[in-house]
PQR file of N, CA, C, O and H, with PARSE charges and radii, in Angstrom:
ATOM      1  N   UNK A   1     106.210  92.611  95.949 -0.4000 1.5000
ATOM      2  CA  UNK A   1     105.504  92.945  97.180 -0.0000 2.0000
ATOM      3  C   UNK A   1     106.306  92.404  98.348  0.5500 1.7000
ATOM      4  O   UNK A   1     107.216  91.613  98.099 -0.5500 1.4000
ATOM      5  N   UNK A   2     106.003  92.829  99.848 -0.4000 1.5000
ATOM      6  CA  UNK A   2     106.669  92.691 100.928 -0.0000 2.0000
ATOM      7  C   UNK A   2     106.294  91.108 101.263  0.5500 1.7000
ATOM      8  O   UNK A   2     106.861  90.033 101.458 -0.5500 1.4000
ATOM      9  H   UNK A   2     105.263  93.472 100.050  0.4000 1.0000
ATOM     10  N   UNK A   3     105.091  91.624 101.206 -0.4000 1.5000
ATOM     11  CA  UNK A   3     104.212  90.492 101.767 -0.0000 2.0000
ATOM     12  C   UNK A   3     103.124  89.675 100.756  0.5500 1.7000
ATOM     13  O   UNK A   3     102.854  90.262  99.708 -0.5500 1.4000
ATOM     14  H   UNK A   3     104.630  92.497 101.048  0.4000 1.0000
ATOM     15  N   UNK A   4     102.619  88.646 100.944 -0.4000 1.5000
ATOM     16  CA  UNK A   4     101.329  88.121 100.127 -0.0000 2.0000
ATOM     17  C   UNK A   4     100.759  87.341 101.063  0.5500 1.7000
ATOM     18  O   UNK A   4     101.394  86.627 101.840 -0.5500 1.4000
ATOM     19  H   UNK A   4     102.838  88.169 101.795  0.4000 1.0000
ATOM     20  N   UNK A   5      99.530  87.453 101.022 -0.4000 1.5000
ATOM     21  CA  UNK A   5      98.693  86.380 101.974 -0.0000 2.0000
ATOM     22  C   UNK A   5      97.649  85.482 101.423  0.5500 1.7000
ATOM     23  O   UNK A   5      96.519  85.927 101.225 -0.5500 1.4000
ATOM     24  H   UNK A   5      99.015  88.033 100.391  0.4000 1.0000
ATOM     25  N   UNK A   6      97.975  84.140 101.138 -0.4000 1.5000
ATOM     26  CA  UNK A   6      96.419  83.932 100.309 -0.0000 2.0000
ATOM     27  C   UNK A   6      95.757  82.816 101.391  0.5500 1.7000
ATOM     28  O   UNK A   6      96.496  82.049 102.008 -0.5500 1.4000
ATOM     29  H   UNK A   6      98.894  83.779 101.299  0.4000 1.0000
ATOM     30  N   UNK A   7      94.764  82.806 101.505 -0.4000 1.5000
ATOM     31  CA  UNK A   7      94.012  82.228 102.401 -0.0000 2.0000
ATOM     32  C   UNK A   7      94.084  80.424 101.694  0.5500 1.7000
ATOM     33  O   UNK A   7      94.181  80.123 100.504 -0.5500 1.4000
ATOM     34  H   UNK A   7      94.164  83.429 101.004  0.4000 1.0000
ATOM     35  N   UNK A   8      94.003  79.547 102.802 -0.4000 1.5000
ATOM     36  CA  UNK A   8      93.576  78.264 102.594 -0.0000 2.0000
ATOM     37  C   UNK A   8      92.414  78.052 101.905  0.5500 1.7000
ATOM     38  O   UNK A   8      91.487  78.861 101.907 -0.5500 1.4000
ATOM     39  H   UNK A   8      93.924  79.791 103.768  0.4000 1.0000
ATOM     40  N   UNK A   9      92.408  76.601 101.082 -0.4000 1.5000
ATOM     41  CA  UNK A   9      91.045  76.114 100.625 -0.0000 2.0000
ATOM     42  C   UNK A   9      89.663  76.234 101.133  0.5500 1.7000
ATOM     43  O   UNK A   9      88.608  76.483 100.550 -0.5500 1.4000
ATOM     44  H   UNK A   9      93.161  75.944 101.080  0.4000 1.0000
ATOM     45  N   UNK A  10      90.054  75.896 102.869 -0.4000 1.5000
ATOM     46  CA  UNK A  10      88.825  76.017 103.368 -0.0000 2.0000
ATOM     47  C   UNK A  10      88.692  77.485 103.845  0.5500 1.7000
ATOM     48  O   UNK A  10      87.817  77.759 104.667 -0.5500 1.4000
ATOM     49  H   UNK A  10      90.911  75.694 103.342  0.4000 1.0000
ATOM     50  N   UNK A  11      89.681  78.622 103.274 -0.4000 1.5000
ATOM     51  CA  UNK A  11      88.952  80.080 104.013 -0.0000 2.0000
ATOM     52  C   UNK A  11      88.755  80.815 102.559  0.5500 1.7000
ATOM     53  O   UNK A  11      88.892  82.035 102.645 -0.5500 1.4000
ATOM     54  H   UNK A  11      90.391  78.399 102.606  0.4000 1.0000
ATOM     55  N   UNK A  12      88.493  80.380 101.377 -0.4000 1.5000
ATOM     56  CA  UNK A  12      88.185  80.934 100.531 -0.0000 2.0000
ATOM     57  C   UNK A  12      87.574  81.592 100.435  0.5500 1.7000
ATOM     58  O   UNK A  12      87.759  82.273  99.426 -0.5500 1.4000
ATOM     59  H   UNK A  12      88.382  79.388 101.307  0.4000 1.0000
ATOM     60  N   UNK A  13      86.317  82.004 101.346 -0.4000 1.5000
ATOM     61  CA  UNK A  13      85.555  83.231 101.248 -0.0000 2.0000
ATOM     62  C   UNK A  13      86.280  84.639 102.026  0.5500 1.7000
ATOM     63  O   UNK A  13      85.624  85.680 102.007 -0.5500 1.4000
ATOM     64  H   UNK A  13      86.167  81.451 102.165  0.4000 1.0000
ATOM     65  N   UNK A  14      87.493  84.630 102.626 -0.4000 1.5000
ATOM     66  CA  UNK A  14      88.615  85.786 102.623 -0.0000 2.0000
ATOM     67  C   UNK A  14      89.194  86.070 101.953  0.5500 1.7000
ATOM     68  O   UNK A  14      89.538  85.324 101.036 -0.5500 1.4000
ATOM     69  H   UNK A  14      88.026  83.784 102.641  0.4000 1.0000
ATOM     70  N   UNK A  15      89.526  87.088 102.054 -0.4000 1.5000
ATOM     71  CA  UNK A  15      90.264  87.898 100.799 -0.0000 2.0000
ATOM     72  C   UNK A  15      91.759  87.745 100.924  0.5500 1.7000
ATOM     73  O   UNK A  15      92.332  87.679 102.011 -0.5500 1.4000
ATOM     74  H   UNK A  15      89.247  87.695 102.798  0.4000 1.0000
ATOM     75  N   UNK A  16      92.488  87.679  99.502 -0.4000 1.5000
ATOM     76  CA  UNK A  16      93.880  87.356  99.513 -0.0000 2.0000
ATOM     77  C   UNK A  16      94.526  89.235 100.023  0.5500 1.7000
ATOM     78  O   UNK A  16      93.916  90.303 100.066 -0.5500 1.4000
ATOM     79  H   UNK A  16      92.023  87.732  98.619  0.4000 1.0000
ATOM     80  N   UNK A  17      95.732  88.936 100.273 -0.4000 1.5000
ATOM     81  CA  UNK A  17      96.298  90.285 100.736 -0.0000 2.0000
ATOM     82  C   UNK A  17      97.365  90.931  99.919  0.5500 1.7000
ATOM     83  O   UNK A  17      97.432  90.156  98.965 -0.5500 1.4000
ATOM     84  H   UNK A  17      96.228  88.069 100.238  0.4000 1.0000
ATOM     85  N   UNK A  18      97.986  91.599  99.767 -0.4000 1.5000
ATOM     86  CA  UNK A  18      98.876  92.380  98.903 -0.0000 2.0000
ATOM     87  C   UNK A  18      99.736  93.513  99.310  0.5500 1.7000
ATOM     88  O   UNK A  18      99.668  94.627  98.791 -0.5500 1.4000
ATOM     89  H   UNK A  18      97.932  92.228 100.543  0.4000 1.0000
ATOM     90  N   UNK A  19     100.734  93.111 100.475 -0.4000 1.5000
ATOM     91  CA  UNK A  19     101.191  94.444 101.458 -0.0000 2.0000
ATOM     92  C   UNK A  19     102.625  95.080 101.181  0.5500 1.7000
ATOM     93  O   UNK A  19     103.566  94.286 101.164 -0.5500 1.4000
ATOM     94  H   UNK A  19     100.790  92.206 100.897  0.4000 1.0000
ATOM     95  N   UNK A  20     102.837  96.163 101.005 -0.4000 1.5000
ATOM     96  CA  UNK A  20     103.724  96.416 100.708 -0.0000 2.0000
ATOM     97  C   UNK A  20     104.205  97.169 101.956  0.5500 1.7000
ATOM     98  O   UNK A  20     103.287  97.418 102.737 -0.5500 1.4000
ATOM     99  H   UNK A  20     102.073  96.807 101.019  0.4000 1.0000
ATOM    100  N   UNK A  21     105.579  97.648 102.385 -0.4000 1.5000
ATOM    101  CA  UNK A  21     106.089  98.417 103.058 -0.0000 2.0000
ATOM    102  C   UNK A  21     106.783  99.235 102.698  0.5500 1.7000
ATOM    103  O   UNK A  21     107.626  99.156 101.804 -0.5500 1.4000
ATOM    104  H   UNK A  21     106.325  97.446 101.750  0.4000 1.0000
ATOM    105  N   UNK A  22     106.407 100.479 103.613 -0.4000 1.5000
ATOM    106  CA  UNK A  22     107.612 101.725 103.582 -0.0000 2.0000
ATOM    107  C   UNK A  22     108.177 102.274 104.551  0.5500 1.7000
ATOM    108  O   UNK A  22     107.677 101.985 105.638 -0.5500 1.4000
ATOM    109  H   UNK A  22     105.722 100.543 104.339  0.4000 1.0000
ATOM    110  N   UNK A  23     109.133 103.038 104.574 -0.4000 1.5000
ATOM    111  CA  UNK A  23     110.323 103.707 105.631 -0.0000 2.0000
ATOM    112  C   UNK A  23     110.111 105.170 104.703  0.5500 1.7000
ATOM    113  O   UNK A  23     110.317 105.438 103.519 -0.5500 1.4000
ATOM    114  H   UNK A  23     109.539 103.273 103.691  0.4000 1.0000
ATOM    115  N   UNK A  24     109.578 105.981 105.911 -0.4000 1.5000
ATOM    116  CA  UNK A  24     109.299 107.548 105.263 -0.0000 2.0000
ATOM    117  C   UNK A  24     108.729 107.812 104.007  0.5500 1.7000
ATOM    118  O   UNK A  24     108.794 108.831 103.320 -0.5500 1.4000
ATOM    119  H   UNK A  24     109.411 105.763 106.873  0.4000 1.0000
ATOM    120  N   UNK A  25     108.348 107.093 103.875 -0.4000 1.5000
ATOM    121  CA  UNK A  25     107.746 107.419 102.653 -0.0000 2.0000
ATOM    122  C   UNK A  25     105.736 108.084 102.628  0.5500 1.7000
ATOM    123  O   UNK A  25     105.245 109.089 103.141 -0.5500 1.4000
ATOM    124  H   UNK A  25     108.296 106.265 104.433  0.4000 1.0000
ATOM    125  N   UNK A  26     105.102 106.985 101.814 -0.4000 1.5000
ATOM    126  CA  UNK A  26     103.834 107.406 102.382 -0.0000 2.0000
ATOM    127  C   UNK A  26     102.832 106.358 101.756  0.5500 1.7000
ATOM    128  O   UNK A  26     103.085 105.967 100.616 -0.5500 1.4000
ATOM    129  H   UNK A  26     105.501 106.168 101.397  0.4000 1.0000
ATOM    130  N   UNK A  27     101.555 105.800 102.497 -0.4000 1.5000
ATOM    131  CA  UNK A  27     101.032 104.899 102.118 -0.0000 2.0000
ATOM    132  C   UNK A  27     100.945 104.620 100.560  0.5500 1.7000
ATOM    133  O   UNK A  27     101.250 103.596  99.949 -0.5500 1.4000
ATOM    134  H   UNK A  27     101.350 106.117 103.423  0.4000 1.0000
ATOM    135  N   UNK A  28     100.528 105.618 100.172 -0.4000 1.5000
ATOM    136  CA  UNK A  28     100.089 106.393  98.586 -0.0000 2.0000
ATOM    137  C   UNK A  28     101.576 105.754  97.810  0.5500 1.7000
ATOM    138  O   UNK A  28     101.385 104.723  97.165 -0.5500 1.4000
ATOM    139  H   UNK A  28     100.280 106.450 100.668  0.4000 1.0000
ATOM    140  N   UNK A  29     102.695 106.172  97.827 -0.4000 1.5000
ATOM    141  CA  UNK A  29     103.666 105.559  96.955 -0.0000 2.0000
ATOM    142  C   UNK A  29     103.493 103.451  97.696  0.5500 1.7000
ATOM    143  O   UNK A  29     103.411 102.450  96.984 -0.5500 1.4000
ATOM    144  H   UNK A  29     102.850 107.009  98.351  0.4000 1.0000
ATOM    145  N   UNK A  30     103.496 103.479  98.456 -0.4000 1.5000
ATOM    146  CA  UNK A  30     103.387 101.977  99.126 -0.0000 2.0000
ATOM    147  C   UNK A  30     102.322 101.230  98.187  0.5500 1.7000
ATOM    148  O   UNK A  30     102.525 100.051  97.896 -0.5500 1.4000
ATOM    149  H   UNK A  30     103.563 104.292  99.034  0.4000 1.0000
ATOM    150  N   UNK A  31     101.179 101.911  97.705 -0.4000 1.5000
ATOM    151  CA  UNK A  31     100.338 101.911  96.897 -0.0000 2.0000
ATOM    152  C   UNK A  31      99.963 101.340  95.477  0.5500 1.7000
ATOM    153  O   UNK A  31      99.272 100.491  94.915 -0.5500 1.4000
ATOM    154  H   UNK A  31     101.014 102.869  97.941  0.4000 1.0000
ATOM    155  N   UNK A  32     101.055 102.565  95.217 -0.4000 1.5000
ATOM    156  CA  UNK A  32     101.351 103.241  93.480 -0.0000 2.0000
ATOM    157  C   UNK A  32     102.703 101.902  93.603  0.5500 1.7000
ATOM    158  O   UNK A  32     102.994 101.478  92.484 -0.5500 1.4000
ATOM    159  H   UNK A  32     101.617 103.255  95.674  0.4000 1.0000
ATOM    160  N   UNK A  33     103.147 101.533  94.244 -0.4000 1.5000
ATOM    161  CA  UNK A  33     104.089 100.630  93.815 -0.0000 2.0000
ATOM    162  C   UNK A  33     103.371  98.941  93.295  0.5500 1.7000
ATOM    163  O   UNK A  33     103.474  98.344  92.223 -0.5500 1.4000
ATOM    164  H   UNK A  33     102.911 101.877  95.153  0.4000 1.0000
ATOM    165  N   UNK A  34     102.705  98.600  94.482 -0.4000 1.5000
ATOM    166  CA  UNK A  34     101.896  97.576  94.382 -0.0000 2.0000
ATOM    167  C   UNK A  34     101.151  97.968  92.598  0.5500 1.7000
ATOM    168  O   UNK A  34     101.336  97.230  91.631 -0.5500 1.4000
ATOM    169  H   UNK A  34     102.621  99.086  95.352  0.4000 1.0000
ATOM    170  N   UNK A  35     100.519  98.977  92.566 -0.4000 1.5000
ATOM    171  CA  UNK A  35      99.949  98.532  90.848 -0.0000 2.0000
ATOM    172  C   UNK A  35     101.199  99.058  89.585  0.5500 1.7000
ATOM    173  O   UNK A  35     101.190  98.783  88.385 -0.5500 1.4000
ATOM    174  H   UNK A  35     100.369  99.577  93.352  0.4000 1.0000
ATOM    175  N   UNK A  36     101.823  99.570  90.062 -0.4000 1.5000
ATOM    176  CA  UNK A  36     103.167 100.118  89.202 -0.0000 2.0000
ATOM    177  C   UNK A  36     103.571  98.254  88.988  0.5500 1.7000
ATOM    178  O   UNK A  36     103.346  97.617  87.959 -0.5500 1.4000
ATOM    179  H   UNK A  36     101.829  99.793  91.037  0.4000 1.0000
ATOM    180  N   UNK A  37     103.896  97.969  89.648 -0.4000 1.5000
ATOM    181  CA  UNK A  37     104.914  96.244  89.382 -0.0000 2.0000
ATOM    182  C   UNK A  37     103.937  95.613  89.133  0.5500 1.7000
ATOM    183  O   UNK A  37     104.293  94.506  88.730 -0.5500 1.4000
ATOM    184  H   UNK A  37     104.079  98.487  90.483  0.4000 1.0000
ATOM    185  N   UNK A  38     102.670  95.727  89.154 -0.4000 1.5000
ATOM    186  CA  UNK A  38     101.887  94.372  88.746 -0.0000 2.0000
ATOM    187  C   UNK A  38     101.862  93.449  89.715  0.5500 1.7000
ATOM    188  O   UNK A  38     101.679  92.258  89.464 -0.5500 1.4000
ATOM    189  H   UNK A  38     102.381  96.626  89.481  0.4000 1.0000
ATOM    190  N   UNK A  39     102.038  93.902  90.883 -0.4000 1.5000
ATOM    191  CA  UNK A  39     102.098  92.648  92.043 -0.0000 2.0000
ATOM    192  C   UNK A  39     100.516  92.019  92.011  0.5500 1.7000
ATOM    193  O   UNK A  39     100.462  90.876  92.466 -0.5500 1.4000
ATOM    194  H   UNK A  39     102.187  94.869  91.087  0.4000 1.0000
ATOM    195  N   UNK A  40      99.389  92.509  91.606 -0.4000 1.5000
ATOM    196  CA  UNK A  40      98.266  91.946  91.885 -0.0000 2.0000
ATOM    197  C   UNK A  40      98.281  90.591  91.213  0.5500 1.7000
ATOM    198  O   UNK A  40      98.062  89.609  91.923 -0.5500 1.4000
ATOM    199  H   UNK A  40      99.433  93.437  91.236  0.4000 1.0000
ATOM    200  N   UNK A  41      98.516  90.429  89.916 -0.4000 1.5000
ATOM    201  CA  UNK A  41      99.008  89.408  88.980 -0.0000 2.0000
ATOM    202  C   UNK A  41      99.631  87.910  89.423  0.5500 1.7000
ATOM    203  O   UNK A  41      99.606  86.697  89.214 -0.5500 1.4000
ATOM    204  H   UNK A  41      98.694  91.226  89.339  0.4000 1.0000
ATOM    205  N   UNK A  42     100.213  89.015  90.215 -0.4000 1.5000
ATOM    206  CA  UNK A  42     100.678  87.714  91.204 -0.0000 2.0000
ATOM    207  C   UNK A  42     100.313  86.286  91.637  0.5500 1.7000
ATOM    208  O   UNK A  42     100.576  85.106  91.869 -0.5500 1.4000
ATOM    209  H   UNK A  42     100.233  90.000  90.385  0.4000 1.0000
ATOM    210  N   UNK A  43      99.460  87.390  91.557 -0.4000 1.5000
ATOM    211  CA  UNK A  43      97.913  86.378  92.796 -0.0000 2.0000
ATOM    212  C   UNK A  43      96.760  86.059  91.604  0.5500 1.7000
ATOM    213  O   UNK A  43      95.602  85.701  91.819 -0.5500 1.4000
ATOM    214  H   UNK A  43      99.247  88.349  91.368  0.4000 1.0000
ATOM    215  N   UNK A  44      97.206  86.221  90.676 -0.4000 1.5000
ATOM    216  CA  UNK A  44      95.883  85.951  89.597 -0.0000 2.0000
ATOM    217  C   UNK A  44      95.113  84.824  89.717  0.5500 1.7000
ATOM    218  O   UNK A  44      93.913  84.908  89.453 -0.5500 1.4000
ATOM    219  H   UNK A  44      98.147  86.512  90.502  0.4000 1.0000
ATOM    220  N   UNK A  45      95.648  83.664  90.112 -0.4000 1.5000
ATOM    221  CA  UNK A  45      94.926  82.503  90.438 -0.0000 2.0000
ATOM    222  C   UNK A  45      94.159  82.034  91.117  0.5500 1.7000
ATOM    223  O   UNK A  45      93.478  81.016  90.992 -0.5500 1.4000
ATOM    224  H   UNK A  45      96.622  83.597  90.327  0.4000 1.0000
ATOM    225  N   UNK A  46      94.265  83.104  92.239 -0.4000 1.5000
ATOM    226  CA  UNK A  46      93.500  83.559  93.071 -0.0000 2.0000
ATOM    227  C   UNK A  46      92.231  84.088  92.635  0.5500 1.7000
ATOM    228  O   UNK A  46      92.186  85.221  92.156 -0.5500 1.4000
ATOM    229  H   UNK A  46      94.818  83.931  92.341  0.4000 1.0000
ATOM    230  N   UNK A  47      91.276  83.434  92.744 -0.4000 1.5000
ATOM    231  CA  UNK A  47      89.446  83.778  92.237 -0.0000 2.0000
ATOM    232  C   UNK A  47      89.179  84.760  93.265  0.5500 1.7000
ATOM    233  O   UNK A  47      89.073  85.867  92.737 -0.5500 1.4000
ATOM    234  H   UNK A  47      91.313  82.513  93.133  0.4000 1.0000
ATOM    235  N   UNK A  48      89.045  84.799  94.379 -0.4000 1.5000
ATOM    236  CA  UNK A  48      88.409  85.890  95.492 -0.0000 2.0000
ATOM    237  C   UNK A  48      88.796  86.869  95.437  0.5500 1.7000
ATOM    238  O   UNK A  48      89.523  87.214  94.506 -0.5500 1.4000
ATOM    239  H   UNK A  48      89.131  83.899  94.808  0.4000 1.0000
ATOM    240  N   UNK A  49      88.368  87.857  96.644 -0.4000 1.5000
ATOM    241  CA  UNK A  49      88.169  88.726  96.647 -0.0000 2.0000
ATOM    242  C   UNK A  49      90.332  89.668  96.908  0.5500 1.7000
ATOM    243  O   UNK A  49      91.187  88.962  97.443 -0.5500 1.4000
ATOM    244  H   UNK A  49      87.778  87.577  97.400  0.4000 1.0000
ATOM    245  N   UNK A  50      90.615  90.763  96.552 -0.4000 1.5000
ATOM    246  CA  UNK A  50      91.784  90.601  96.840 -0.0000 2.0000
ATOM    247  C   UNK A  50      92.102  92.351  97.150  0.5500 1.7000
ATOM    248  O   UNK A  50      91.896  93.407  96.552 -0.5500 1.4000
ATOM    249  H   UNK A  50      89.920  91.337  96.117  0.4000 1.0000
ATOM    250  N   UNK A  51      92.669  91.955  98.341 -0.4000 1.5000
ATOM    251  CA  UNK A  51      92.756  93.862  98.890 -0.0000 2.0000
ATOM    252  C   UNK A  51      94.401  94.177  98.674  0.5500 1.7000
ATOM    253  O   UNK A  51      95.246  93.282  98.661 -0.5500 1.4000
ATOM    254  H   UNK A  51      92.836  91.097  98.827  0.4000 1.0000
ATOM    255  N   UNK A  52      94.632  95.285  98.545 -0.4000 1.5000
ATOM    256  CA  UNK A  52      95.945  95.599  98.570 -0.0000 2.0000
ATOM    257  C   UNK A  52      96.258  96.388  99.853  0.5500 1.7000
ATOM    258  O   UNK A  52      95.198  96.891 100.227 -0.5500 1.4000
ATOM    259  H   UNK A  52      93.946  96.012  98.555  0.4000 1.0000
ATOM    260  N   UNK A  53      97.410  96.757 100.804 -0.4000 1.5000
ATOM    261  CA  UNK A  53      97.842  97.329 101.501 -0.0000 2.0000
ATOM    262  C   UNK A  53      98.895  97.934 101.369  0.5500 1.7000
ATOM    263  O   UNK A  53      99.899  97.301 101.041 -0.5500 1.4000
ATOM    264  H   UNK A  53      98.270  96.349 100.499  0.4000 1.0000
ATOM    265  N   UNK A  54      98.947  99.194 101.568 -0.4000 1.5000
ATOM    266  CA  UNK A  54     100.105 100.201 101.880 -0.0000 2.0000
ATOM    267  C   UNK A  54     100.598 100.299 103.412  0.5500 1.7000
ATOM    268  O   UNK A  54      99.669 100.715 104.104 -0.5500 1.4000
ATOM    269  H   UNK A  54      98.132  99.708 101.835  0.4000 1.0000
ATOM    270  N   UNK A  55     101.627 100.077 104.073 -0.4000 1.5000
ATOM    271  CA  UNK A  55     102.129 100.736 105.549 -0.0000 2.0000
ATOM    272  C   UNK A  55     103.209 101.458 105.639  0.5500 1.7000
ATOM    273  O   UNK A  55     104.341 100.992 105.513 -0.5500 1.4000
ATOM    274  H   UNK A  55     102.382  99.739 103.511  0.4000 1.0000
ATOM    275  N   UNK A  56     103.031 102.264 105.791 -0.4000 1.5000
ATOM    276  CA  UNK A  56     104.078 103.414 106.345 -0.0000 2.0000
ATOM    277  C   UNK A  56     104.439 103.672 107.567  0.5500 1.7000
ATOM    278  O   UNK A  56     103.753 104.154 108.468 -0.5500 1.4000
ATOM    279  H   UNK A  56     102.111 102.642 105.894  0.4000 1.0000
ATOM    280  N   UNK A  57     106.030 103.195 107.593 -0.4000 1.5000
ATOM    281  CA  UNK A  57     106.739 104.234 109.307 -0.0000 2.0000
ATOM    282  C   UNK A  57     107.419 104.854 108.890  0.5500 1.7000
ATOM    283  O   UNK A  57     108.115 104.664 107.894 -0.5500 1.4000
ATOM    284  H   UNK A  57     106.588 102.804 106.861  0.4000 1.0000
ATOM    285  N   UNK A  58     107.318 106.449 110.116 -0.4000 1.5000
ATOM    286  CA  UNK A  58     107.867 107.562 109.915 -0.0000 2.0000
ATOM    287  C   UNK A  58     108.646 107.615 111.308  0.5500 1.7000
ATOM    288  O   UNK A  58     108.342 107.859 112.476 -0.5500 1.4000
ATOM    289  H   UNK A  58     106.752 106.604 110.926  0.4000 1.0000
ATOM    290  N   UNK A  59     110.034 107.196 110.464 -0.4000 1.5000
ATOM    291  CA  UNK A  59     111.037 107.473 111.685 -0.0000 2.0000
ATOM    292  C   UNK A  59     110.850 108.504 112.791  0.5500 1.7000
ATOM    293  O   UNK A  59     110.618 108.348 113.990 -0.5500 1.4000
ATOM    294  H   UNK A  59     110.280 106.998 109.515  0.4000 1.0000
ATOM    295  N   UNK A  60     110.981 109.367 112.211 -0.4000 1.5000
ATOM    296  CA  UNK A  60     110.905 110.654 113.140 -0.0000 2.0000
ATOM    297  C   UNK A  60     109.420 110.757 114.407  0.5500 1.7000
ATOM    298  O   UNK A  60     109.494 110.888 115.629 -0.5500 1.4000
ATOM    299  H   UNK A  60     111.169 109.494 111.237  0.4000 1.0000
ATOM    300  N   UNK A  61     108.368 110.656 113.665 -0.4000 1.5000
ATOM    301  CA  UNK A  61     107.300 110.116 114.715 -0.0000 2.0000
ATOM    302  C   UNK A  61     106.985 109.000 115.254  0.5500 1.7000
ATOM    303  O   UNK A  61     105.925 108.943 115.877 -0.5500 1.4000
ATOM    304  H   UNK A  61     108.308 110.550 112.672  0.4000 1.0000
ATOM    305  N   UNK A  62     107.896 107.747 115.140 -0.4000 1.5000
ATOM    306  CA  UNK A  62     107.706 106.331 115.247 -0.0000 2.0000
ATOM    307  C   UNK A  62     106.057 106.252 115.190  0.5500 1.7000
ATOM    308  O   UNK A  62     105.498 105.713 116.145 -0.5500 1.4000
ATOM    309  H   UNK A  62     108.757 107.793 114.634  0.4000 1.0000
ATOM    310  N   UNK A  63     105.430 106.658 114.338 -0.4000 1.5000
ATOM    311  CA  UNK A  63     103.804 106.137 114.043 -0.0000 2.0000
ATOM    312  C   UNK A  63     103.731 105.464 112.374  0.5500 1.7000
ATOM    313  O   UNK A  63     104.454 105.903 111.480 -0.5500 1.4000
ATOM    314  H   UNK A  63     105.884 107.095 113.562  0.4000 1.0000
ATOM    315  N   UNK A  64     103.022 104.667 112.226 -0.4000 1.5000
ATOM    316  CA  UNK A  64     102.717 104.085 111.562 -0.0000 2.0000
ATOM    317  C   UNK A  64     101.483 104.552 110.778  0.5500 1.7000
ATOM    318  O   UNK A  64     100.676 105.307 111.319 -0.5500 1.4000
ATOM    319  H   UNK A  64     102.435 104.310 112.952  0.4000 1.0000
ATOM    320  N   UNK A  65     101.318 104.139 109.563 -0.4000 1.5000
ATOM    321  CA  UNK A  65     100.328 104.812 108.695 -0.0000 2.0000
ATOM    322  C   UNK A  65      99.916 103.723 107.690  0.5500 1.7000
ATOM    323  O   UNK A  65     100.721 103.317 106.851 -0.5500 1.4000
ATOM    324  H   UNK A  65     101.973 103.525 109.123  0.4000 1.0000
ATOM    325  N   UNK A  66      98.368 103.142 107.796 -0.4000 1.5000
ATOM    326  CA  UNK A  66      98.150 102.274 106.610 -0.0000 2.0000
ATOM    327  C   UNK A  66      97.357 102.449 105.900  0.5500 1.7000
ATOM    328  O   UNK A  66      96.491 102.924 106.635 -0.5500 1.4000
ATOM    329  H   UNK A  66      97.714 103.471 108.477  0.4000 1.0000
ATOM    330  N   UNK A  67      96.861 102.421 104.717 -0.4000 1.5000
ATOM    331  CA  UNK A  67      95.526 102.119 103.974 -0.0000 2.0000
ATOM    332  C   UNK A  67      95.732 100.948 102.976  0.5500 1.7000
ATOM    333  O   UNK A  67      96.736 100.691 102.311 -0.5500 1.4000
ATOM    334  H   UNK A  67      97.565 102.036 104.119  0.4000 1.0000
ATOM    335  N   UNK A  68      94.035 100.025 103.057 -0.4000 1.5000
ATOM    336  CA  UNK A  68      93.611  99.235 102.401 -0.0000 2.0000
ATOM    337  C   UNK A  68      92.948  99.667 101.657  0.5500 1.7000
ATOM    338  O   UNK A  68      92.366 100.683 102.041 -0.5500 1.4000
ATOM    339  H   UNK A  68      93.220 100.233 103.597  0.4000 1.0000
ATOM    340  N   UNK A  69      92.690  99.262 100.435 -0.4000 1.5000
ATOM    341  CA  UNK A  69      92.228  99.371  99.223 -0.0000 2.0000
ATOM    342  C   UNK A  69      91.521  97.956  98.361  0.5500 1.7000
ATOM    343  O   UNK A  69      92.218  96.942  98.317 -0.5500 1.4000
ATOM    344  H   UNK A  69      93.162  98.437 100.124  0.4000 1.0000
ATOM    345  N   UNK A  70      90.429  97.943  97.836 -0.4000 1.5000
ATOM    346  CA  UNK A  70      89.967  96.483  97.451 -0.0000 2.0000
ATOM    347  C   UNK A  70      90.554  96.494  95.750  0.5500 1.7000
ATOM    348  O   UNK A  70      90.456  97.534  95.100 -0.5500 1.4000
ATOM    349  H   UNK A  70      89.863  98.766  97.873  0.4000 1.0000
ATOM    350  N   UNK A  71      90.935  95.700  95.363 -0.4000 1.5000
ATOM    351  CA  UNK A  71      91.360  95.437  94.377 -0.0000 2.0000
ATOM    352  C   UNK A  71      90.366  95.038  93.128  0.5500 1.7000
ATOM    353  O   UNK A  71      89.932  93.888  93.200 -0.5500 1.4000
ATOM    354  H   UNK A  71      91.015  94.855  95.892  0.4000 1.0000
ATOM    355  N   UNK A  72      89.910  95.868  91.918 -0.4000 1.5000
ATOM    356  CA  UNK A  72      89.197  95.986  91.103 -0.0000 2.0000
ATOM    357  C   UNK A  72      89.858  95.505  89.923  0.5500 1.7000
ATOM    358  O   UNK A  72      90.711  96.174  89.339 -0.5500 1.4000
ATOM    359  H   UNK A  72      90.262  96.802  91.860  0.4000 1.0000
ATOM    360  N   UNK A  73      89.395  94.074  89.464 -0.4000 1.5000
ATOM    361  CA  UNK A  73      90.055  92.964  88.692 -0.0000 2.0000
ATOM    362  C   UNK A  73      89.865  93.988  86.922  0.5500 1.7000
ATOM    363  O   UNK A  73      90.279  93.491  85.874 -0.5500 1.4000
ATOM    364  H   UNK A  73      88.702  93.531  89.939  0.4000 1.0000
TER
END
């Protein structure tokens, strides 16, 4: 993964994060990669709640594209 975020002791009731990035591509493979590698695993130690993220930039439109997804242990 690009990124990982796990919250402090005392913010345990937030959810850990799981972000991946892309260049032209599309949230959906940004996605499919995060559970393709097993990145959630990662974070297994992690008891809470745990979302994954896809972001996509598209050169050509300089816009950005994300979806979150909650992670189903």
């Amino acid at each position: 993964a690009d990124l990982v975020f796990i919250p402090r002791k005392r913010f345990m009731d937030k959810p850990a994060l799981v972000v991946e990035l892309k260049w032209d591509k599309s949230v959906r493979a940004a996605l499919d990669q995060i559970r393709d590698r097993k990145y959630p695993e990662s974070v297994a130690c992690y008891a809470g709640e745990l979302l994954l993220v896809g972001i996509n930039y598209n050169e050509k439109t300089k816009e950005h594209e994300c979806r979150i997804e909650k992670y189903e242990k």
